[in-house]
N, C-alpha and C positions, 0 to 999 in steps of 0.2 A: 231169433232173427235180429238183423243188427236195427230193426228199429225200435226193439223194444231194450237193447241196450242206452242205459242210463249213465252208466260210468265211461271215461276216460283216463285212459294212462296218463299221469302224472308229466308227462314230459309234452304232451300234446294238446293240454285243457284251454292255451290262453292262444294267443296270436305270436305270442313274443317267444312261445316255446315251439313254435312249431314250425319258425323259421330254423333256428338252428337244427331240427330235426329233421326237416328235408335238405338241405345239405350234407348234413351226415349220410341220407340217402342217397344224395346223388354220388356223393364220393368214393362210399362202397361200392355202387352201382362200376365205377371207372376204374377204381381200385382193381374189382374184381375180374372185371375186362381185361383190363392190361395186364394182369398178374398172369392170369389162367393162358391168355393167349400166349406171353412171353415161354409159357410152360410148354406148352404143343407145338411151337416153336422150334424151342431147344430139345427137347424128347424127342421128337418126328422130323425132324432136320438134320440130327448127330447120329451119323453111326452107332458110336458109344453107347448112345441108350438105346439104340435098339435090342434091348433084353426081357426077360420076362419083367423084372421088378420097372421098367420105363414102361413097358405098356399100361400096369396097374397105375404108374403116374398118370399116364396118359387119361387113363381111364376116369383115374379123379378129377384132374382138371377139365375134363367135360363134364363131365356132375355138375363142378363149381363156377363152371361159364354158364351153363343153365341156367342158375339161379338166377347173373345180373342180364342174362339174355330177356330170360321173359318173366321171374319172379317181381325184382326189387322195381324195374320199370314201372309195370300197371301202379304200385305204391306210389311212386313220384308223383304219377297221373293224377292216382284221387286225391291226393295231399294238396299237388297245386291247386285241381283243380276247386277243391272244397275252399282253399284259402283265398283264390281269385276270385269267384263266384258266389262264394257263401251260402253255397246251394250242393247237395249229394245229387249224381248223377242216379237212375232211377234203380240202377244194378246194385248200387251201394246198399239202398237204404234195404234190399230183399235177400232172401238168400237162392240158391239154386234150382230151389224145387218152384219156387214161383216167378222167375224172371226166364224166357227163354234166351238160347248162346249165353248164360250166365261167364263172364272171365275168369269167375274162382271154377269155376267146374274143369278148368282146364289147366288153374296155371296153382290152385293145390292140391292136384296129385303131383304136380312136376314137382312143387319144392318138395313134397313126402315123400318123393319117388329119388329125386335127388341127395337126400338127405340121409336114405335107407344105401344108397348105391356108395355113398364116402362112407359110411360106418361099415359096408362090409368090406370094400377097397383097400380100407385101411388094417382092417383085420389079416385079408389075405396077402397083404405088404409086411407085416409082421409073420405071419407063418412064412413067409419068404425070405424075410431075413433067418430065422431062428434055425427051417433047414440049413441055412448057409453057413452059422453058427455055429449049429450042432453036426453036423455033417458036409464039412466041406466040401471032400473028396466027391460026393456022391450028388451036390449039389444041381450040376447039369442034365443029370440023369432024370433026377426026381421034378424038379421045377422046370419041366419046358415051355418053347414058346407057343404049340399048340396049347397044353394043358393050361398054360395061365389063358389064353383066347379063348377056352371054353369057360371059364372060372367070370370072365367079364362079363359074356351071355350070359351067363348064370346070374351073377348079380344083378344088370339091370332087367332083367326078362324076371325074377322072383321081388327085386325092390317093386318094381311100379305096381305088378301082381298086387303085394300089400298094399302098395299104396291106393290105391282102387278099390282094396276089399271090403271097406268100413260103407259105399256108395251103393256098390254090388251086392251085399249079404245083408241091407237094413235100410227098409225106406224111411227110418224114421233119420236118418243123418241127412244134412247137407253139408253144402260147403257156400261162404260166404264173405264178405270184407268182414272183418272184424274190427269194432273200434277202439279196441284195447291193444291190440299185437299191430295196427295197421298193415294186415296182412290178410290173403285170403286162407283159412280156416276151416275144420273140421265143425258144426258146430249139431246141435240138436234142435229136429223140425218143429218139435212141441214140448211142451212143459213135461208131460209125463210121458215115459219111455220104458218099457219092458229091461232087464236086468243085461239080455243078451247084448243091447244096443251098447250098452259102456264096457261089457268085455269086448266086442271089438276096437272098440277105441284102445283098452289097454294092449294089443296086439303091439302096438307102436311100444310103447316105453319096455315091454316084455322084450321085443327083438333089438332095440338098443342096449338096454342092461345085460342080455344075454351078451350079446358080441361085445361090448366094453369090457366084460368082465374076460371073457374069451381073450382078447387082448391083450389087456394089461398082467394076465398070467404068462401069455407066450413070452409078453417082451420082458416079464421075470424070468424064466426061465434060460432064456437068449443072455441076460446081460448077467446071470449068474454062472453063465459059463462062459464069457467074455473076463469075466474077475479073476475065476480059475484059471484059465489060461493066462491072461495077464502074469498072476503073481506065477505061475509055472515058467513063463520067461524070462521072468527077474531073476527065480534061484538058477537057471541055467547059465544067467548071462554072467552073474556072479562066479559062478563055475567053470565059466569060459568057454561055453558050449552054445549053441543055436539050436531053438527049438525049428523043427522042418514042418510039426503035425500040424491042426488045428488051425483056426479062420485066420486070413490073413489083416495088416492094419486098414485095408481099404475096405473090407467085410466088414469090420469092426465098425466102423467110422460109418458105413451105411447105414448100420443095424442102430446106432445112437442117434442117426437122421432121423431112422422109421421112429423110433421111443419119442421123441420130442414134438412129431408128427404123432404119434399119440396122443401124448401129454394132449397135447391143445384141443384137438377135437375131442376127448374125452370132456374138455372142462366146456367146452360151446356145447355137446349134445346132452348132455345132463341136465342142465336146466329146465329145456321146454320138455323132456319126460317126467320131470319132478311136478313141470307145471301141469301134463297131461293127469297124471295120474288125481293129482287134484282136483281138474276141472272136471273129472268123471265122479269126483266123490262131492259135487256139489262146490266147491269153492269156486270162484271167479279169480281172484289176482290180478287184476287190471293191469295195478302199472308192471309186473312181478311180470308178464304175460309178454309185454312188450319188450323189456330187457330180455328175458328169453331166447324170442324167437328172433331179435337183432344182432343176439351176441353169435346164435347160430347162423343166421347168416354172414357175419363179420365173420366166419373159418373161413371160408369161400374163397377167401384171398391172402391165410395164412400158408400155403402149399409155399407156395414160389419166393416167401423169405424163410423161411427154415432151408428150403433149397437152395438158397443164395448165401445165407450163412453156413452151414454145415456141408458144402457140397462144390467142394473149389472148381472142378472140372465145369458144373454147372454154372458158377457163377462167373469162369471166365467166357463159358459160350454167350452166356446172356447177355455178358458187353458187348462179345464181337458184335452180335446182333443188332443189341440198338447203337451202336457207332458205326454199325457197317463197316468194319476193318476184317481185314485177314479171313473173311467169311468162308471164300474159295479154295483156300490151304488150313482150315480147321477138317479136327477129324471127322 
């Protein structure tokens, strides 16, 4: 329970640190707003992206408006409000099981559930490139836009699943503000807890390491056969011939979106499973807990600049957009 927590994270302990820290909340918070919106925007507005790989966008950038819709907010909340008042409102200082309508009982499974639904989004963004990759020709056949729509019910309908299961299958868990992550938390109802109680807890770091790893082999696999064919159009070009086979440059060029779109959220979800893993085996990590679980929400609003950097079509829709030019005669 968070009143028997004695430690604070390192960035949060004094007055003078905890102004800058809510601002850096609130900014994510906007960040992440304006990013994800301008996302569902240009995805569900443009023709062009109405394909399967735009719906999985689509699909992440609701995950990631989640977060600053109902996660990072209630944070603002207690932060000011702790800082204005000098006082924990009475949800704070308890966890789930003893305050009724507790606000973490609601808004952490959304970040678990949200968090679970980008790591598999991302996953299936990658098998969707690598078929494109590795099979061009037979690309539209294989990835349609029903089968990616059942692939999204599937993700969010099996993410929240887990993320509710640690509440569902173990009365000894709640969920709580935490005053180390400043965030609502998974945490333990009592000091002693049966062995089952912290393998559900690892369910979490297991299905993130499983699919990161999942991942980062597809998109080996994908950009090892982007290389081959590469140098196979060099010695032709040299030869004076055209290659016809194999993924086109705008394929190419996608499939390096999805990679660096990995890259990022591999390095944001690693953390708070390294931290999870620990806080099952007894460690705490206070301030370790709060970079974390910040840096995982600071992905939230990495989508829509790698999409603006790597993705010219996109990034010229997203001007028309906020200039309001040429809107009516885009594709």
């Amino acid at each position: 329970m968070l009143e028997k927590q004695t430690n604070c994270s390192v960035c949060c302990c004094t007055s003078l640190n905890k102004i800058p820290m809510v601002v850096f909340m609130i900014l994510l918070m906007f960040g992440i707003l304006f990013g994800n919106l301008l996302t569902l925007a240009v995805v569900l507005g443009t023709k062009h992206f109405h394909t399967p790989q735009g719906y999985l966008k689509a699909s992440l950038a609701m995950a990631d408006l989640a977060v600053g819709i109902f996660v990072i907010p209630l944070s603002v909340y207690a932060e000011i409000t702790l800082m204005w008042t000098d006082t924990a409102p009475s949800w704070i200082l308890r966890n789930s099981q003893h305050t009724a309508f507790h606000p973490c009982s609601f808004l952490g499974p959304v970040f678990a559930g949200c968090t679970l639904v980008s790591i598999t989004t991302v996953f299936f963004l990658t098998i969707e490139r690598c078929v494109a990759v590795m099979k061009p020709l037979h690309k539209d056949a294989v990835i349609t836009k029903k089968r990616t729509s059942m692939l999204i019910v599937f993700s969010w309908t099996g993410s929240f699943f887990l993320a509710l299961s640690p509440v569902i299958f173990s009365q000894q868990i709640a969920l709580e503000y935490n005053a180390c992550s400043r965030m609502c938390n998974y945490a333990f109802a009592a000091n002693d807890f049966p062995p089952h109680v912290w393998h559900i807890l690892l369910l979490f770091p297991a299905f993130d390491f499983t699919l990161l790893t999942g991942t980062v082999v597809t998109n080996f696999i994908s950009f090892t056969k982007i290389r081959h064919h590469s140098k196979k159009r060099r010695r032709l070009a040299k030869a004076g011939c055209q290659s016809t086979s194999g993924p086109s440059f705008s394929e190419i060029k996608a499939a390096k979106t999805i990679g660096a779109l990995t890259l990022v959220f591999s390095i944001s979800f690693t953390p708070v499973a390294v931290f999870v893993v620990g806080n099952v085996t007894g460690n705490q990590w206070c301030s370790f807990s709060f970079f974390a679980f910040w840096i995982l929400a600071a992905s939230s609003c990495w989508n829509v600049t790698i999409y603006s950097v790597r993705d010219q079509k996109f990034r010229v829709r997203a001007r028309q957009l906020l200039t309001l030019s040429k809107i009516k005669n885009s594709p």
